[in-house]
MDTraj code that builds the backbone (N, CA, C; nanometers):
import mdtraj as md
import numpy as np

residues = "UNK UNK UNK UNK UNK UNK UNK UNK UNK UNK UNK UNK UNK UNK UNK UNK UNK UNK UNK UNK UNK UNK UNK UNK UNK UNK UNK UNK UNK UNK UNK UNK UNK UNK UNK UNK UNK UNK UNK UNK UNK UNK UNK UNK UNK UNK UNK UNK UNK UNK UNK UNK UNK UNK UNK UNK UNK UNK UNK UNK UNK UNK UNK UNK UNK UNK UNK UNK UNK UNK UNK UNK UNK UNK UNK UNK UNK UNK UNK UNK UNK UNK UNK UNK UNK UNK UNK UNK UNK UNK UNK UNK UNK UNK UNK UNK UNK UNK UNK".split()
xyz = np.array([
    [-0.1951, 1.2033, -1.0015],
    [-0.1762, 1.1486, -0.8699],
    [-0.0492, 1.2099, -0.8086],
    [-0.0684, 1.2386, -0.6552],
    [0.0639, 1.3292, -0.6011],
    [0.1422, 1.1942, -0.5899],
    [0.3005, 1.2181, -0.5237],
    [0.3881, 1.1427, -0.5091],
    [0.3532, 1.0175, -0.4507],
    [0.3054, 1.1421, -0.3045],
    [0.2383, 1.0747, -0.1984],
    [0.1488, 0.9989, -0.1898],
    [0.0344, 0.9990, -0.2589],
    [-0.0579, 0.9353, -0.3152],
    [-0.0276, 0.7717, -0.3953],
    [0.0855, 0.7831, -0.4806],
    [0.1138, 0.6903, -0.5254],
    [0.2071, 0.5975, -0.4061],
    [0.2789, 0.6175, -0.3694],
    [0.3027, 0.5601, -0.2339],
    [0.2553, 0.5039, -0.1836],
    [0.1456, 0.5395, -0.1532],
    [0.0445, 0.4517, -0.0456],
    [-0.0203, 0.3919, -0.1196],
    [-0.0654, 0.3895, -0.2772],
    [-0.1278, 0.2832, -0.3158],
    [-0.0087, 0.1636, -0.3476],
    [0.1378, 0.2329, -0.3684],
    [0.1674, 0.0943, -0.3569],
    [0.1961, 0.0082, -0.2452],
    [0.2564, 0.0978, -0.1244],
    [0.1974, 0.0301, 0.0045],
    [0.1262, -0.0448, -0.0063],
    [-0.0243, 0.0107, 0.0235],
    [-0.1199, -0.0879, 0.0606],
    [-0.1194, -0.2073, -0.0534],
    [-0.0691, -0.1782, -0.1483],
    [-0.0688, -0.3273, -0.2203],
    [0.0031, -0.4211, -0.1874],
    [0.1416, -0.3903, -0.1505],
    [0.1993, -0.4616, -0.0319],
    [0.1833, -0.5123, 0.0687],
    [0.1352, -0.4160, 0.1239],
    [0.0554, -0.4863, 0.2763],
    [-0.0723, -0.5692, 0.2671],
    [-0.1465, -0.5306, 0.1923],
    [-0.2531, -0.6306, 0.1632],
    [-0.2944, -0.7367, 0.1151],
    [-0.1546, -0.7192, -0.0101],
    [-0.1406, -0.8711, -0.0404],
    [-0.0700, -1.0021, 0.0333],
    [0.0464, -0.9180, 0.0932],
    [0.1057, -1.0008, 0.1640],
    [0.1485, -0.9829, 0.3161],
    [0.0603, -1.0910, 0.4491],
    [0.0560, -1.0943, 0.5053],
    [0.1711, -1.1014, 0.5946],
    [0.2979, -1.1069, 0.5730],
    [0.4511, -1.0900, 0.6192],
    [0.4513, -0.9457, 0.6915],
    [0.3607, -0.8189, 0.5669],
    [0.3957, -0.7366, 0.6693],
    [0.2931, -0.6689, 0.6931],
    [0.1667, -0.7314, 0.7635],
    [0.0580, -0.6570, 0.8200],
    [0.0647, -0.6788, 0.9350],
    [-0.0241, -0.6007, 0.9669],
    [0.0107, -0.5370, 1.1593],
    [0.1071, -0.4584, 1.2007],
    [0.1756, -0.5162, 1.2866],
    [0.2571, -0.4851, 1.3652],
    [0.4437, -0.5880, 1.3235],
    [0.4011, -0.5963, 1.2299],
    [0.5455, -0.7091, 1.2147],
    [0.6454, -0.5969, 1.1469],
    [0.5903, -0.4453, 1.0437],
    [0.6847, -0.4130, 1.0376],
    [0.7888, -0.2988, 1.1197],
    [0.7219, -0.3719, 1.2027],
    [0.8277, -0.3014, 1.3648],
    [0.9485, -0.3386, 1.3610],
    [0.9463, -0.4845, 1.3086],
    [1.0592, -0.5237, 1.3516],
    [1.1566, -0.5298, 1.2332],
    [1.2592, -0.4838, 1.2730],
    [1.3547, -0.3971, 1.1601],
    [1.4220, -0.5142, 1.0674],
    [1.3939, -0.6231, 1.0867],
    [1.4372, -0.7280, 0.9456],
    [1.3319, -0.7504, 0.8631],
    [1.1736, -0.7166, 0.8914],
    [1.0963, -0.7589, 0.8013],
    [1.0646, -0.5944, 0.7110],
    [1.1120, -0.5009, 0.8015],
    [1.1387, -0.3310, 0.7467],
    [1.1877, -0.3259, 0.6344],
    [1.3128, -0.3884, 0.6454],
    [1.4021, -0.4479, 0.5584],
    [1.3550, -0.4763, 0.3929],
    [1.3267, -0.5766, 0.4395],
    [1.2506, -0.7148, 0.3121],
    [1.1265, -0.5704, 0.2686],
    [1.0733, -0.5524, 0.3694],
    [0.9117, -0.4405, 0.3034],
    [0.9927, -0.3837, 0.2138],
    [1.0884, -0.2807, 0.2300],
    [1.1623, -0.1388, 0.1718],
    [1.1682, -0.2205, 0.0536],
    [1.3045, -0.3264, 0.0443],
    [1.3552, -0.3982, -0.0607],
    [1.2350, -0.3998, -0.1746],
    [1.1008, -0.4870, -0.0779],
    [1.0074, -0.5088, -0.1900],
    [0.9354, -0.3678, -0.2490],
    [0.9320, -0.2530, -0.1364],
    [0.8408, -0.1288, -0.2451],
    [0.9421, -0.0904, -0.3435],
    [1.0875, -0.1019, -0.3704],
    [1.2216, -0.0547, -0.4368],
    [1.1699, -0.1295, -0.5804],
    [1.1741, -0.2824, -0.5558],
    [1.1359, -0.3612, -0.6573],
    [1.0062, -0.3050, -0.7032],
    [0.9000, -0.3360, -0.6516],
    [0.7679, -0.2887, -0.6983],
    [0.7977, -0.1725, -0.8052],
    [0.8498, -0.0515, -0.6991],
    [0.8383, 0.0588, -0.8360],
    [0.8939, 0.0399, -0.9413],
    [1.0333, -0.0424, -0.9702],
    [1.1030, -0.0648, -1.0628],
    [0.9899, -0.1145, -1.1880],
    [0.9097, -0.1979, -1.1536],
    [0.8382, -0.3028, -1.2230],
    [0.7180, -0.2046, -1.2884],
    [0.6508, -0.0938, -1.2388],
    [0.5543, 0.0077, -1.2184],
    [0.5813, 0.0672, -1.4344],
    [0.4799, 0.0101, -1.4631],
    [0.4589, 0.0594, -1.6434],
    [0.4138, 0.1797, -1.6701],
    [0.3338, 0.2213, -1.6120],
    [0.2913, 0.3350, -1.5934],
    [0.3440, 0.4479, -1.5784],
    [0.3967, 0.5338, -1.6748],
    [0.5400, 0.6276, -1.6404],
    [0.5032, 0.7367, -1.5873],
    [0.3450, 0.8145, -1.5367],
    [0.3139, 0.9247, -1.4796],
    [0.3390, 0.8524, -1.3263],
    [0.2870, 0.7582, -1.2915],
    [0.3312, 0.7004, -1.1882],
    [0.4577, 0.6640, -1.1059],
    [0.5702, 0.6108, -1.2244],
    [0.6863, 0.5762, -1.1679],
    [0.7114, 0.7153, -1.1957],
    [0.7059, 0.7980, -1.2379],
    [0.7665, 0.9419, -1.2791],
    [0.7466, 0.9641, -1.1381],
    [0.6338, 0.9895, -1.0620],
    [0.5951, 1.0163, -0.9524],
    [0.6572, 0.9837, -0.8414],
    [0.6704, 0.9051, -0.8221],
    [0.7571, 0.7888, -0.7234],
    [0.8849, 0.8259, -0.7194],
    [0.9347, 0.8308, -0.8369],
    [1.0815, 0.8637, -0.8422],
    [1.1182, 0.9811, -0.7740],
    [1.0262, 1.0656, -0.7564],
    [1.0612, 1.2430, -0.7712],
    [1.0065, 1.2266, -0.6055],
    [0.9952, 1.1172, -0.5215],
    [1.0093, 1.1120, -0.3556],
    [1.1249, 1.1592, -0.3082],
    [1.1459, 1.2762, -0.2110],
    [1.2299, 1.2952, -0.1791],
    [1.2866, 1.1854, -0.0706],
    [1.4210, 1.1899, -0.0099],
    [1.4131, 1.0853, 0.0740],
    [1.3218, 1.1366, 0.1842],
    [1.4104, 1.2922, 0.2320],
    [1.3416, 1.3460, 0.3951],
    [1.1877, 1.3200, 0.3929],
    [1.1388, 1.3750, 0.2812],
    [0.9637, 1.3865, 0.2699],
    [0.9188, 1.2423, 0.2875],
    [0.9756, 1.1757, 0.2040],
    [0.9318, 1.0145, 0.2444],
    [0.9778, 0.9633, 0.4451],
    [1.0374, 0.9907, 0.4508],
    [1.1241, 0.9812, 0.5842],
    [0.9955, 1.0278, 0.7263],
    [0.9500, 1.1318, 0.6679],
    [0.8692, 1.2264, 0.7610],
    [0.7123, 1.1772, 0.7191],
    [0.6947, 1.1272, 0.6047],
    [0.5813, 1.0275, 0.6067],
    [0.5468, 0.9285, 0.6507],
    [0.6059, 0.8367, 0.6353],
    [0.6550, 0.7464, 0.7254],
    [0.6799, 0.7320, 0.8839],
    [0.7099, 0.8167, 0.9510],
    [0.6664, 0.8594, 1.0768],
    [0.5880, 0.9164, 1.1098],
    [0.4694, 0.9732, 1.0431],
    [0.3302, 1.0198, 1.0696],
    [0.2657, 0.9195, 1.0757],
    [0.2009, 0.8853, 1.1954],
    [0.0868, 0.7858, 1.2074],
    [-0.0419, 0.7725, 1.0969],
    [-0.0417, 0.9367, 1.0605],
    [-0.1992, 0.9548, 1.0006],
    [-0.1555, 0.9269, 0.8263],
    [-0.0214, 0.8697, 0.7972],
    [0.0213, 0.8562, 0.6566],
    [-0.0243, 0.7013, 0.6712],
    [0.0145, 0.6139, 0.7575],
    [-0.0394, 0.4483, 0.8471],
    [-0.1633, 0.4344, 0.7708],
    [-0.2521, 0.5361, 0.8964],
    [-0.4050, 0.5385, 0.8592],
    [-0.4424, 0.5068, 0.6896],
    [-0.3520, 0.6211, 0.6570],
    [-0.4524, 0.6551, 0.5119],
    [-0.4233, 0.4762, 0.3880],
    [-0.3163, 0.4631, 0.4674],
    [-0.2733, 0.3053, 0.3827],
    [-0.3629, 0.2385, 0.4425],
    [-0.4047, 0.2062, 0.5577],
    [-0.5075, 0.1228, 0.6432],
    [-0.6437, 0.1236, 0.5434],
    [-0.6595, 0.2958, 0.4973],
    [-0.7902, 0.3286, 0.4802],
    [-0.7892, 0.2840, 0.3508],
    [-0.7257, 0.2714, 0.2901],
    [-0.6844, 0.2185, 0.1441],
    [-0.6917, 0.1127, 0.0815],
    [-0.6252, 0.0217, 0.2046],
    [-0.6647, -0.0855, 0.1946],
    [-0.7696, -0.1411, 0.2156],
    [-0.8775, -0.1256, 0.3047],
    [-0.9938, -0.1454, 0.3690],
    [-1.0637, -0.1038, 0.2301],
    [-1.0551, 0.0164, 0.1559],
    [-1.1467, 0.0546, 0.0745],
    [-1.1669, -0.0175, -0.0446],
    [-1.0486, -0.1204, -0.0684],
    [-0.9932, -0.2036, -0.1975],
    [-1.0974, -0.3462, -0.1448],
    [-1.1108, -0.3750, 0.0368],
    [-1.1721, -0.5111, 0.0600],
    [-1.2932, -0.4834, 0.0113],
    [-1.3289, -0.3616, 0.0409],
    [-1.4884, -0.2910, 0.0284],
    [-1.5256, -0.3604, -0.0948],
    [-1.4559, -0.3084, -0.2072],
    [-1.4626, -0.3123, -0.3354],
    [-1.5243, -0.4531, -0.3993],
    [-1.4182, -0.5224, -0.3548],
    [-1.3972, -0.6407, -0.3843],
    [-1.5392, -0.7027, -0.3054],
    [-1.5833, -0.6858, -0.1638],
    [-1.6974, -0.7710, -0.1677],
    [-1.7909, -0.6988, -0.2097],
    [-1.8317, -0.5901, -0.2530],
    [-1.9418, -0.5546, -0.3424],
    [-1.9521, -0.6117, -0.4656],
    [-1.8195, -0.7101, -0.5466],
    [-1.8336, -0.7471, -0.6393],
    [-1.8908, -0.8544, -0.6410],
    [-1.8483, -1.0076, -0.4937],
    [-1.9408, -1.0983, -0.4496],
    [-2.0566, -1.1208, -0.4502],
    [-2.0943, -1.2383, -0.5226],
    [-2.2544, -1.2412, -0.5092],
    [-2.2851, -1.2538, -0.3840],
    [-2.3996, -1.2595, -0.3126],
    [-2.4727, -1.2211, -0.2006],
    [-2.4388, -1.4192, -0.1415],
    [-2.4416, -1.3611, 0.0002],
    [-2.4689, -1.5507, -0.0331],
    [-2.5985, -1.6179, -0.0137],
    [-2.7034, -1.5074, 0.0040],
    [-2.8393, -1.5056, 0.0093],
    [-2.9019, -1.4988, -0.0991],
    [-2.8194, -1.4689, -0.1969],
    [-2.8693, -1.4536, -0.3731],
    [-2.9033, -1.6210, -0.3941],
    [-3.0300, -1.6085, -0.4565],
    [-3.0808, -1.7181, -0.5012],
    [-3.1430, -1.8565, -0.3825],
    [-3.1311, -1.8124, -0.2946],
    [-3.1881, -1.8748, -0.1410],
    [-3.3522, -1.8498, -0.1498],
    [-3.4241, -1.9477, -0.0880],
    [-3.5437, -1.8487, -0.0681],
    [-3.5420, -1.8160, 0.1019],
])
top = md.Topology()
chain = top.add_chain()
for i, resn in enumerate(residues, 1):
    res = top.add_residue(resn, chain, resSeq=i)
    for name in ("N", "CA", "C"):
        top.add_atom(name, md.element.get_by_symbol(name[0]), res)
traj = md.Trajectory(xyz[None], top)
């Protein structure tokens, strides 16, 4: 997995789990804040050492310039969306067993 790659999955685990900073809230530069703080923590916690290996080796600028690409947004958007996907394909139907 590239750097970058790992990034955004932990993003979107962030953002998806917790609704503090979806949408548009992390505009506002105190909940920016708290987000950063929490992806800092997250990686710390990260067992997986090809992963945190990964993470670690973010430059700041490169992260910096990701982060201001809209289409880096997207791909966390798309990420996340692909994880809801997941998850209701695992749901039984709610038509299962109905006649």
């Amino acid at each position: 997995m590239t750097p970058k790659t790992c990034m955004i999955n932990l993003m979107a685990d962030l953002i998806g789990l917790d609704e503090t900073y979806a949408g548009d809230r992390l505009n506002d530069p105190e909940v920016w804040s708290r987000f950063m703080d929490e992806v800092f923590k997250r990686m710390d916690t990260i067992e997986d050492e090809e992963i945190r290996t990964a993470l670690n080796s973010i430059d700041t600028e490169d992260f910096q310039a990701w982060i201001d690409d809209p289409e880096y947004w997207l791909e966390i958007e798309r990420e996340i969306q692909r994880r809801i996907n997941m998850v209701k394909t695992l749901l039984p139907s709610r038509n299962e067993g109905h006649c």
